[in-house]
Backbone as CSV, one residue per row, in Angstrom:
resi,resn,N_x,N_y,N_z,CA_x,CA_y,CA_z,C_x,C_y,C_z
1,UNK,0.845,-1.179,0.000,0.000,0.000,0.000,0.893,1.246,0.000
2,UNK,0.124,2.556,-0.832,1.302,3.583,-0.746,1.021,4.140,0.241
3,UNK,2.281,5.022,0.545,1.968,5.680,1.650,2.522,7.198,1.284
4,UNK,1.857,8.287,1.273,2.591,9.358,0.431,2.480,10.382,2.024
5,UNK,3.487,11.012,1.817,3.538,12.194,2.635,3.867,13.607,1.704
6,UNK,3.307,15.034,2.245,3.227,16.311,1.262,3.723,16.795,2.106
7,UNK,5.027,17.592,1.668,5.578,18.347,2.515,6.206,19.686,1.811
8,UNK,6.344,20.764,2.163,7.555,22.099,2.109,9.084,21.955,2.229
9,UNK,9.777,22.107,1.381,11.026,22.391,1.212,11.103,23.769,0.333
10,UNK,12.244,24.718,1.551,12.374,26.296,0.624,13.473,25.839,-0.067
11,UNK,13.735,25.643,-1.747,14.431,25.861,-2.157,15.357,28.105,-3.041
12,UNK,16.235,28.159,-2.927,16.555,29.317,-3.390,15.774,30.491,-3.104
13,UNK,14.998,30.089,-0.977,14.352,30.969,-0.419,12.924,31.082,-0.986
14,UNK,12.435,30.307,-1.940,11.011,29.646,-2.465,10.482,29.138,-1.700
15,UNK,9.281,29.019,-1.696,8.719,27.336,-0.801,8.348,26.544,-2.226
16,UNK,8.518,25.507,-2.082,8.249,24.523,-2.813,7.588,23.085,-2.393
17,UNK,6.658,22.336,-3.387,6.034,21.173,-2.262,6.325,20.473,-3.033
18,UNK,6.867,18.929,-2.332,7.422,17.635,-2.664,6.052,16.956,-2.032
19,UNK,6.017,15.931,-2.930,4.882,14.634,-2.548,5.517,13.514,-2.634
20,UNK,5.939,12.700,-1.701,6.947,11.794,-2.156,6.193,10.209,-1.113
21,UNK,6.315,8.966,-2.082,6.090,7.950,-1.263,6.845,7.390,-0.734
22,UNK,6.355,7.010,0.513,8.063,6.880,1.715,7.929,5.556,1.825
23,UNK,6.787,4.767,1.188,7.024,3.067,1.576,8.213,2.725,0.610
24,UNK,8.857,3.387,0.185,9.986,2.830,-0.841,11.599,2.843,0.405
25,UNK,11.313,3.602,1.478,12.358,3.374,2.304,13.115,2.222,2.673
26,UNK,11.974,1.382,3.273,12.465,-0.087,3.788,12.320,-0.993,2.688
27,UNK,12.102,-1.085,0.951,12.308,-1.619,0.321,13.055,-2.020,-0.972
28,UNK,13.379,-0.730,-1.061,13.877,0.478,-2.062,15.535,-0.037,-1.760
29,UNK,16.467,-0.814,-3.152,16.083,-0.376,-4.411,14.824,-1.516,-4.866
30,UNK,13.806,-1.400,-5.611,13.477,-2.770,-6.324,14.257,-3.196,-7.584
31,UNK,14.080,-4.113,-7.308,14.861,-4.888,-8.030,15.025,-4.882,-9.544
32,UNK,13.953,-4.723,-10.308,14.027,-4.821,-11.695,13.920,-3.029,-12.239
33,UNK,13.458,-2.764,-10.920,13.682,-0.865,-11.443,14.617,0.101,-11.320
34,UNK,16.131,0.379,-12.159,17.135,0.437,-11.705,16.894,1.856,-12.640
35,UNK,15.907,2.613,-13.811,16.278,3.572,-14.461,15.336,4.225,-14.004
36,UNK,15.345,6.013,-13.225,14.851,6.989,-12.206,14.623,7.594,-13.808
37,UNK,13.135,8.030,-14.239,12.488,8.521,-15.424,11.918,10.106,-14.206
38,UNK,12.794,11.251,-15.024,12.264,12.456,-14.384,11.431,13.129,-15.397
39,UNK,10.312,13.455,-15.545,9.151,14.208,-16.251,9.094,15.844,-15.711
40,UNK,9.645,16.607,-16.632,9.603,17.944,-16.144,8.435,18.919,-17.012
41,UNK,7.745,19.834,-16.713,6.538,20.116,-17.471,6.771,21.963,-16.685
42,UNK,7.025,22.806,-17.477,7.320,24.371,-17.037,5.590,24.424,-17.328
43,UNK,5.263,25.032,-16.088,4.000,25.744,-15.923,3.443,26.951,-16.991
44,UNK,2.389,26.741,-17.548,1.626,27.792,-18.604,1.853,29.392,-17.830
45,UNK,1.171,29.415,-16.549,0.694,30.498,-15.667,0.713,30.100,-14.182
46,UNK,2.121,30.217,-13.743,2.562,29.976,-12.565,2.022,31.403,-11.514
47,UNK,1.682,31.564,-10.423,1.400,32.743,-9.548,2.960,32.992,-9.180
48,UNK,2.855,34.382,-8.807,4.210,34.847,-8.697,5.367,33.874,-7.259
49,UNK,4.424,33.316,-6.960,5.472,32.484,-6.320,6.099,30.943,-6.962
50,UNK,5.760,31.048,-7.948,6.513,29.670,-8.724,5.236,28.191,-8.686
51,UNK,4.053,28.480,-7.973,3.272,27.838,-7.789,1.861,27.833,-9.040
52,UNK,1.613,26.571,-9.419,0.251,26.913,-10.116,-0.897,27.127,-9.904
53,UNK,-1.834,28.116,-10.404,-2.981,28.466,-9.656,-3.867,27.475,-9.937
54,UNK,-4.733,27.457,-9.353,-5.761,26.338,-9.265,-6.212,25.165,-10.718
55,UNK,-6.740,26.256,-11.733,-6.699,25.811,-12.889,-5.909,24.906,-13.312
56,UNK,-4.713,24.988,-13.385,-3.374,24.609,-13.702,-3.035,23.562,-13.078
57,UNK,-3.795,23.978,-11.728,-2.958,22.192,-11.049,-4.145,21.467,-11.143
58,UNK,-5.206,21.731,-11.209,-5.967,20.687,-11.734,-5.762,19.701,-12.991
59,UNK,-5.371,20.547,-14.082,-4.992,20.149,-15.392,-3.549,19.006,-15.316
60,UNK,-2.632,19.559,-14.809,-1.468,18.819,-14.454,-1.541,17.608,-13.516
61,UNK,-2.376,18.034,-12.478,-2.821,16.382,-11.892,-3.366,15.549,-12.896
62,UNK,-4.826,15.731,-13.524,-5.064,15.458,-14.576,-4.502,14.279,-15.700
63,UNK,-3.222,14.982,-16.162,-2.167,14.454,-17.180,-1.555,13.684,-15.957
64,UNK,-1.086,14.008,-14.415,-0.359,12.782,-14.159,-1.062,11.356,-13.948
65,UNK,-2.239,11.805,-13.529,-3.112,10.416,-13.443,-3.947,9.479,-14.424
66,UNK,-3.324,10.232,-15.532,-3.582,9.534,-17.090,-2.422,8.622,-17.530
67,UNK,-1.140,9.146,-16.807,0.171,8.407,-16.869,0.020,7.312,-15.936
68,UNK,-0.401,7.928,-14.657,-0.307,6.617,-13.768,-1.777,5.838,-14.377
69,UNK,-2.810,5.828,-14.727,-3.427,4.876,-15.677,-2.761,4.001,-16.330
70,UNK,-2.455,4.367,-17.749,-1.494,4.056,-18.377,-0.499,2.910,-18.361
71,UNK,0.627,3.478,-17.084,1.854,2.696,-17.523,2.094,2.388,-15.783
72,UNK,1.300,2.235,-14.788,0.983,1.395,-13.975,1.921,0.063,-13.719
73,UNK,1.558,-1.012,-14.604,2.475,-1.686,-14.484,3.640,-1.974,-14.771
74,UNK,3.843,-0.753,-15.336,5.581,-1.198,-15.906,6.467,0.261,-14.955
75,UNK,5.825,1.252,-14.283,6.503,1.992,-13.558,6.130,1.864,-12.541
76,UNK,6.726,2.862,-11.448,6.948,3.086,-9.741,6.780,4.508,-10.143
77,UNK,5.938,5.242,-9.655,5.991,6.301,-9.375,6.422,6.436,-7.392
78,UNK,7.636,7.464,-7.852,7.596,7.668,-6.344,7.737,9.391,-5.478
79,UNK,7.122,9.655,-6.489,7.114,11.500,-5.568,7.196,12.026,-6.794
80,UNK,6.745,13.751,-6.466,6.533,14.597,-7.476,6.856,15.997,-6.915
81,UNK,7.208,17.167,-7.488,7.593,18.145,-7.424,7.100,19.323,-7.765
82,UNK,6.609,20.421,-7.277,6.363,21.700,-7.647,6.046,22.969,-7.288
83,UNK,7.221,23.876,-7.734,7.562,25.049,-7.866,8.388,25.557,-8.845
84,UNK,9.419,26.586,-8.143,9.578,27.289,-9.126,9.506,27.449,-10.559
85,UNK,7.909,27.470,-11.055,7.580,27.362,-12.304,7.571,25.887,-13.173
86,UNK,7.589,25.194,-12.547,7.584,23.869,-12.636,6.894,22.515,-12.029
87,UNK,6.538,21.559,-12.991,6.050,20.470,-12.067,6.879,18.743,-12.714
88,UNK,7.494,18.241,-11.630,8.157,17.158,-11.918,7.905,16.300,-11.175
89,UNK,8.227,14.921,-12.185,7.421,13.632,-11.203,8.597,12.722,-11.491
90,UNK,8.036,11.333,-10.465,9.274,10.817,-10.668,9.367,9.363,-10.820
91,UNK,9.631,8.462,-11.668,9.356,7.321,-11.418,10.719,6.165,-11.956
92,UNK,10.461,5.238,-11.283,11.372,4.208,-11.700,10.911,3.058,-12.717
93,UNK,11.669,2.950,-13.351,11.174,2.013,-14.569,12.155,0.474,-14.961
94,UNK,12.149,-0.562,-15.649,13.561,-1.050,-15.717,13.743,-0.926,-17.015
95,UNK,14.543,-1.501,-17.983,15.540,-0.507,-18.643,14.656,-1.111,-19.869
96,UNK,13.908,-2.333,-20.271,13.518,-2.586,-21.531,12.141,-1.734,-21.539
97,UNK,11.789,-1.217,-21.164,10.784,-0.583,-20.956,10.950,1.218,-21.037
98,UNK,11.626,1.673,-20.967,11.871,3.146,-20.719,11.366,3.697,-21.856
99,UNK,11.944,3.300,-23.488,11.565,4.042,-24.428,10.370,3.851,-24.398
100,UNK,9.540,2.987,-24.506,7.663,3.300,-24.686,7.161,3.842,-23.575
101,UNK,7.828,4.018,-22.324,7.321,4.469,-21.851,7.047,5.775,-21.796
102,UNK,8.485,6.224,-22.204,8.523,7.750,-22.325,7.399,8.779,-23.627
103,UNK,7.268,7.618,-24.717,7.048,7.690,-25.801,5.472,7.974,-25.255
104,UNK,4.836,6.989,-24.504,3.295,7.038,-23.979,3.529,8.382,-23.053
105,UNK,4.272,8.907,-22.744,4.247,10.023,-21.472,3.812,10.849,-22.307
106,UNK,5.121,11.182,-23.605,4.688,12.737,-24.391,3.769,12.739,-25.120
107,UNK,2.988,11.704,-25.395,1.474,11.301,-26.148,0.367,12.035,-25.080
108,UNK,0.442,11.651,-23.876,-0.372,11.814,-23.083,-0.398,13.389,-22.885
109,UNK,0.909,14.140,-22.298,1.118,15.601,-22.037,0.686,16.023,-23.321
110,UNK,0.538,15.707,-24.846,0.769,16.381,-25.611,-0.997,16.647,-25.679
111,UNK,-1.985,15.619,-25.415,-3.116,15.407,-25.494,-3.841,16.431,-25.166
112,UNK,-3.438,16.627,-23.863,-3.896,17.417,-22.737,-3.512,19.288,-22.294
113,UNK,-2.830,19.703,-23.655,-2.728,21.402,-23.946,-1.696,21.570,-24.438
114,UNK,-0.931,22.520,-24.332,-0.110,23.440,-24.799,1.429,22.943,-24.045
115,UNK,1.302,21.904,-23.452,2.710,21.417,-22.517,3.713,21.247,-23.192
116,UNK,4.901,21.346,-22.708,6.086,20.954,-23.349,6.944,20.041,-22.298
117,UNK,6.928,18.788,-22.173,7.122,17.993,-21.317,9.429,17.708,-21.648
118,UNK,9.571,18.273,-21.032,11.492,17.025,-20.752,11.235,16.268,-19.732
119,UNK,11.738,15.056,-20.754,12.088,14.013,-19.739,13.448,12.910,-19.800
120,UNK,13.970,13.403,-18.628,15.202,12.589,-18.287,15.407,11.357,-17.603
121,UNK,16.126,10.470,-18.032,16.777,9.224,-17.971,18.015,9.113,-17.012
122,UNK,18.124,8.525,-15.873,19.327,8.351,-15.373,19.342,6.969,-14.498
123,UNK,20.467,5.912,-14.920,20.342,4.978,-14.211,21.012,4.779,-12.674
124,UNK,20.064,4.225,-11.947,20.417,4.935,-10.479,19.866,3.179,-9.554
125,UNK,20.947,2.453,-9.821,20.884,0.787,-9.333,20.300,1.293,-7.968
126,UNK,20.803,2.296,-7.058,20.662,2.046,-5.386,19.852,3.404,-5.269
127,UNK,18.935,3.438,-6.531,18.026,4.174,-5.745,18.364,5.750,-4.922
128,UNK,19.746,6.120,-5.381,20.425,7.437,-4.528,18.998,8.834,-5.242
129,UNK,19.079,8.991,-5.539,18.343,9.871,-5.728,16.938,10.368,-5.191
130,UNK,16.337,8.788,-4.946,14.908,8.705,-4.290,15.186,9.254,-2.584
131,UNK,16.353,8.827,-1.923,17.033,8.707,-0.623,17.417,10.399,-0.183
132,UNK,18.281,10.549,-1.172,18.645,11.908,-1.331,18.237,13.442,-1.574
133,UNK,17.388,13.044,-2.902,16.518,14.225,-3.274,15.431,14.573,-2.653
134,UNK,14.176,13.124,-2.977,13.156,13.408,-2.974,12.338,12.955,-1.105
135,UNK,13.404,12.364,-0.662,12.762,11.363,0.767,12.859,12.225,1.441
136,UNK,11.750,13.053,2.249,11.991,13.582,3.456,13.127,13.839,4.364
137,UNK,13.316,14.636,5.071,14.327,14.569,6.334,13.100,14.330,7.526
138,UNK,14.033,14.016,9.156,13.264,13.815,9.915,12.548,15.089,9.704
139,UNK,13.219,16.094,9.992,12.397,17.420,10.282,10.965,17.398,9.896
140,UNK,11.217,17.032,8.108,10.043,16.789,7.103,8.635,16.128,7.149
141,UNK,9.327,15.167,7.975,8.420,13.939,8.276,7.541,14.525,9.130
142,UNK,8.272,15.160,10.299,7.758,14.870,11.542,6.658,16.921,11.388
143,UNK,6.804,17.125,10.653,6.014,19.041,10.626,5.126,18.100,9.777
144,UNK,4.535,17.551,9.099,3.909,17.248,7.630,3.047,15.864,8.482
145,UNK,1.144,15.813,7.930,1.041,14.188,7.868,0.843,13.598,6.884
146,UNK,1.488,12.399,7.248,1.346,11.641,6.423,0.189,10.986,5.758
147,UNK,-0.296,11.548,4.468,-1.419,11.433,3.835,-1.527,9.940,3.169
């Protein structure tokens, strides 16, 4: 079962909100998912704080839960990102699988408006990035509930 926690991190004196699933702690790396697929999507009409206004994040949830439809069984989504003018998600994939997957991503963003989706590839066996970037600190954990 997932377990997602939403939390604040100020980056470059921003606030910014990470959504990240933390049941990947005690299991994480899996095993056949060794390539971290980052989906970056620059906001149409961000509010002056780097955040999207309502509209916008409706639409962008939207497109992510057409992905997680989609390609379900062949990815891990494990946290998502957004601010400064931006919204990024994040998932693990294993490696025969990446190109269609990516291929079904920009089908989907392209469906759904005016987006211009990058998406990056990096192979990451131990999972450093999920640990590092996107996983909470205690601090994080413990101000934030876990939704």
């Amino acid at each position: 079962m997932d377990n997602w926690i939403v939390f604040e991190r100020i980056i470059d004196e921003v606030p910014t909100v990470f959504t990240t699933n933390i049941k990947y702690k005690t299991i994480a790396p899996v095993q056949d998912k060794k390539i971290l697929i980052i989906t970056c999507i620059v906001l149409l009409n961000p509010k002056s704080n780097g955040l999207p206004i309502k509209e916008e994040h409706e639409l962008l949830y939207k497109i992510e839960e057409e992905i997680d439809m989609n390609e379900n069984n062949r990815v891990i989504k494990v946290g998502r990102f957004i601010g400064l003018g931006i919204k990024e998600t994040y998932y693990y994939c294993n490696e025969e699988d990446v190109e269609e997957v990516i291929n079904r991503i920009e089908y989907i963003v392209k469906q759904e408006g005016n987006y211009h989706v990058e998406i990056n590839t990096i192979k990451n066996d131990n999972w450093d990035f999920y640990f590092e970037s996107i996983y909470p600190s205690e601090n994080e954990i413990h101000s934030k509930t876990i939704q």
